[in-house]
C-alpha positions in Angstrom: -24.7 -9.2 -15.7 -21.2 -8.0 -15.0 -18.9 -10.9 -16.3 -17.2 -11.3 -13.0 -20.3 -11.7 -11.9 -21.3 -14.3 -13.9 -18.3 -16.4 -13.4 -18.4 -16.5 -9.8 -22.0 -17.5 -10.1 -20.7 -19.9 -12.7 -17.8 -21.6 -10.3 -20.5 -21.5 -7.7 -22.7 -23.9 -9.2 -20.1 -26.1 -9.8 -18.2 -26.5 -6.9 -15.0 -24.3 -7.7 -12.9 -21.2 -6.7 -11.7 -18.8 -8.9 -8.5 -18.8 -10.6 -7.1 -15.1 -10.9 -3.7 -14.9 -12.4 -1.8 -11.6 -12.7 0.5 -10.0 -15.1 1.3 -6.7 -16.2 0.6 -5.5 -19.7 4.0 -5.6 -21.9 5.7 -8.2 -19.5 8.0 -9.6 -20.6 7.6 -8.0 -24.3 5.0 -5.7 -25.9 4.7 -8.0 -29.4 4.2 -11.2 -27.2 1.9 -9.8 -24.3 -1.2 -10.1 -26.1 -0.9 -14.1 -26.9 0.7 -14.7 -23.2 -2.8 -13.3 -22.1 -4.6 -14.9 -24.0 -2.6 -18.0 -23.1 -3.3 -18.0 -19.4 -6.7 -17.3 -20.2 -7.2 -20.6 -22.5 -5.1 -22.8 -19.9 -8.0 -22.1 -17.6 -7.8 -18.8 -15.6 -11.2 -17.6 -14.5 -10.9 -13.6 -14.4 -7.3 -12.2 -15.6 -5.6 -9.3 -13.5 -3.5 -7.1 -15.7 -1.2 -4.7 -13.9 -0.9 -1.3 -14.9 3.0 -1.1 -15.7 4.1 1.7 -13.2 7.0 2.6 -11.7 6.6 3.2 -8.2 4.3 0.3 -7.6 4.1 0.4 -3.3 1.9 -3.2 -2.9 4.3 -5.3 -4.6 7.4 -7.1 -3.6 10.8 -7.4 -5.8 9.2 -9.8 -8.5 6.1 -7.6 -9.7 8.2 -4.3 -9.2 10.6 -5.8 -11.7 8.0 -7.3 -14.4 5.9 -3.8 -14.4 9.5 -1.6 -14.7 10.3 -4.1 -17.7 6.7 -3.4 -19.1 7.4 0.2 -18.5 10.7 0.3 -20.2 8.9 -1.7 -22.9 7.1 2.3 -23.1 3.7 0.7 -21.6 1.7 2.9 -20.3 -2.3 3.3 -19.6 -3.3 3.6 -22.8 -1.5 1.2 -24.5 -3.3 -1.1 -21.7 -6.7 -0.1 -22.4 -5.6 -0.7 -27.0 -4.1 -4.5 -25.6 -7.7 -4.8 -24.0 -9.7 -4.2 -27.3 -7.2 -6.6 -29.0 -8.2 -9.1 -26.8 -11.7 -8.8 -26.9 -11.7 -8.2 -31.1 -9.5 -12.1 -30.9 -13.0 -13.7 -28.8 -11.4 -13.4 -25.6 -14.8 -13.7 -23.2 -12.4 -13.8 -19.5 -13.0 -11.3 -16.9 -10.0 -8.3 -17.2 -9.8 -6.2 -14.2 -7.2 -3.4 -14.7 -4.8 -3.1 -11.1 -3.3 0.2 -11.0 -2.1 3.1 -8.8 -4.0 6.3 -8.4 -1.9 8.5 -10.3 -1.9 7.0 -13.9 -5.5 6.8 -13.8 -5.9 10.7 -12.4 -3.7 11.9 -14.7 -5.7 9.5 -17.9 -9.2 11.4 -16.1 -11.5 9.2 -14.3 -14.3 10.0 -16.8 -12.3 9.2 -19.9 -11.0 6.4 -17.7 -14.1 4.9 -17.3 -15.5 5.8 -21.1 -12.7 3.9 -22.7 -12.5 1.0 -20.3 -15.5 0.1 -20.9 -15.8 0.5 -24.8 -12.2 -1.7 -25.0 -14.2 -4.5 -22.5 -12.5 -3.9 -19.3 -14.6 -5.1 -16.1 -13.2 -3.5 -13.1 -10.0 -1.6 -11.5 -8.3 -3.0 -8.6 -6.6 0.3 -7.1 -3.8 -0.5 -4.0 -3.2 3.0 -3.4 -7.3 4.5 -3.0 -8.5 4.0 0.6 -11.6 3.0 0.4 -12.7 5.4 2.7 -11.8 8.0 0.1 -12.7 5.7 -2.9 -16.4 7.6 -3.5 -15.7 9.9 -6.7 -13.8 6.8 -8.6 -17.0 4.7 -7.2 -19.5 6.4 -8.4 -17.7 7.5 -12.1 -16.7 3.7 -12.5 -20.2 2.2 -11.7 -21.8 4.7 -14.0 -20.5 2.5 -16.3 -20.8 -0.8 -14.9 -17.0 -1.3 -13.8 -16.3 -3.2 -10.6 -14.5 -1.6 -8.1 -12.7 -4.0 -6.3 -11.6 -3.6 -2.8 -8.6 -5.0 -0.3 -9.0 -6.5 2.8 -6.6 -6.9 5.5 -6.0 -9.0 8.7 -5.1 -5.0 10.3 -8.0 -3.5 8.2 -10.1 -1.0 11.2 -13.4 -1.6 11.6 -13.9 2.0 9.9 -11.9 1.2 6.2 -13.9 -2.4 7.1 -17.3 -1.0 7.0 -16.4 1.3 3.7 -14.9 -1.7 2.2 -18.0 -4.1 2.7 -20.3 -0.5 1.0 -18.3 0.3 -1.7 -16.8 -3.1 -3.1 -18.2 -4.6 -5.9 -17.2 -7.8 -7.5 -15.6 -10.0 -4.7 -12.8 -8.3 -1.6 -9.2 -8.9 -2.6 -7.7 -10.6 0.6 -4.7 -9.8 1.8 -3.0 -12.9 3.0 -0.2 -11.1 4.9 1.0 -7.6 5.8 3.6 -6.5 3.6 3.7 -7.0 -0.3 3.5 -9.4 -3.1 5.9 -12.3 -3.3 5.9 -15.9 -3.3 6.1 -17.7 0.2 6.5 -21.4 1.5 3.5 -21.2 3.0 0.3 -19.8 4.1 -0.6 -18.0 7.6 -2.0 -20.3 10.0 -4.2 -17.4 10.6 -6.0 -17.0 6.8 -9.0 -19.6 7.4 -10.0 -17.7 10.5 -9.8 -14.0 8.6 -11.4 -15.7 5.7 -14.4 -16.5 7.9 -14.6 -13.3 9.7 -14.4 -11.8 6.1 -17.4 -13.7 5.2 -19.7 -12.3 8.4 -19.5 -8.7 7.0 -20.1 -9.6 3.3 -22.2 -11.1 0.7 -19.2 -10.7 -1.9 -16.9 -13.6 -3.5 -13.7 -13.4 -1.0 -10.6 -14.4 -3.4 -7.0 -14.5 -1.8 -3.5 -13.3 -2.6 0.1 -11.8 -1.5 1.7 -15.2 -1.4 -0.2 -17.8 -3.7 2.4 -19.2 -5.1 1.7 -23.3 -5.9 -1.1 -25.5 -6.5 -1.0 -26.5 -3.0 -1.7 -23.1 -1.8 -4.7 -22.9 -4.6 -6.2 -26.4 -3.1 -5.6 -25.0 0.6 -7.1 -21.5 -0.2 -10.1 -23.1 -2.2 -11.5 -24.5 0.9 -12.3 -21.7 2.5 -12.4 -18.9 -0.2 -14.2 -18.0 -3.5 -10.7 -17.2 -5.3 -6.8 -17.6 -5.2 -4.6 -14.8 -6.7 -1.5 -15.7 -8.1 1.2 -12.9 -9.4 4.9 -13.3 -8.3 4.9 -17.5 -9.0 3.4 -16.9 -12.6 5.9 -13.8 -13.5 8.3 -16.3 -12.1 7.4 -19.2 -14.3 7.9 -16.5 -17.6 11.1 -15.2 -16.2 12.7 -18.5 -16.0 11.7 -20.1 -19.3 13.2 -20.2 -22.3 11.8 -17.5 -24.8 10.5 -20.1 -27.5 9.1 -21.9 -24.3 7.6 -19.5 -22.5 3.8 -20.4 -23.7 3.7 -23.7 -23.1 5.7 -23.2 -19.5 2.9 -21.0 -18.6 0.1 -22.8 -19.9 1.1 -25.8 -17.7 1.6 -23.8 -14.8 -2.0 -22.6 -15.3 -3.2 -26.2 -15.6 -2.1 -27.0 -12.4 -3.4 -23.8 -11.0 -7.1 -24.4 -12.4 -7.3 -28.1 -11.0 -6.5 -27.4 -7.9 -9.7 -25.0 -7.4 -11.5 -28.1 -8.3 -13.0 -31.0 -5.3 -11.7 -33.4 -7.6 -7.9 -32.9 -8.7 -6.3 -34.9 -11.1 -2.8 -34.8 -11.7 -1.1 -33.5 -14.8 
């Protein structure tokens, strides 16, 4: 079984949602990326997003555009995500990793070396903002030759067409959108999101785990009543940017704590 997989199964049995945090590769340094990971993994996240540091990256707001062009000045690129991968895994590290990327660095890595080395260095699955689904078939098939997940978005605007692609191709658990636009944090949730959840949930089987916006524990607790999953990017680059540099593990850590908990029925304060 597919490790993501597995966890959801896991969190299923005992009453949780999913914590996925997300950072890019190299943020905020190359020397310290690979302990920040793993970090955020043993303060209790349940799958790890890492962000493909790219330059031009269209589904993220101010925050996450600033983090990856750091990691990309840092000279991070695709490879040196899929060598901080097989780190991780040679340390022990046993979290779901799903790569989240734009089309172009992984067409211009190959889709079939893509896939080869992913694999071999322990990646589980791409998240891809820029594929429409509709047009997603070749990375589809190439990536579930070798068992990776191809994870899928879902929007309040999605048509019925991209809809019906989505709920055929994805693999995993749907990433939904909790608003049009991009990635940021935000005072609060759409009135709207329980409702989309639950129409979500009468066209699939998959996990349904939520982002653009996450950006507290209060959103986590609110989103883990209806939803498999919270997604939280901008608040946890946030957390890094601001603390000290001797700090900056424990800051995050604690942050992550408070994260986990509130995917839990029973929260207890830190």
């Amino acid at each position: 079984m597919n490790r993501i997989d597995a966890v959801f199964a896991e969190l299923r049995e005992k009453g949780e949602s999913a914590l996925i945090p997300y950072i890019p590769v190299g943020y905020p340094t190359v020397e310290g990326s690979a302990s920040l990971i793993q970090a955020i993994a043993e303060a209790g996240a349940d799958i790890i997003e890492l962000g493909v540091p790219y330059a031009d990256a269209l589904a993220d707001g101010p925050t996450i555009q600033e983090a990856s062009l750091q990691a990309v000045t840092n000279g991070v690129n695709l490879k040196a995500c899929i060598s901080m991968v097989q780190e991780l895994r040679s340390r022990g590290l046993q979290t779901p990793i799903v790569f989240m990327g734009y089309c172009n660095s992984f067409l211009a890595y190959g889709l079939e070396a893509l896939a080869e080395d992913a694999k071999q260095a322990g990646v589980d699955g791409f998240i891809i903002p820029d594929l429409p689904s509709t047009m997603a078939k070749p990375y589809v098939e190439i990536f579930e030759s070798k068992g990776l997940k191809n994870i899928f978005f879902l929007a309040p605007t999605t048509s019925k067409e991209r809809e019906a692609a989505v709920v055929d191709q994805g693999q995993g658990f749907l990433y939904c959108i909790s608003v049009t636009g991009v990635t940021g944090e935000r005072k609060s949730l759409p009135e709207e999101l329980p409702a989309f959840v639950k129409q979500a949930r009468s066209v699939t089987n998959l996990p349904l785990a939520v982002g653009f916006g996450i950006s507290n524990e209060h959103h986590v607790r609110e989103v883990s009543e209806y939803a498999d999953g919270a997604i939280v990017g901008s608040a946890l680059i946030n957390v890094i940017r601001q603390a000290a540099p001797e700090n900056v593990e424990n800051e995050v850590r604690h942050f992550i704590q408070k994260l986990k908990q509130a995917t839990r029925k029973e929260v207890a304060p830190i």
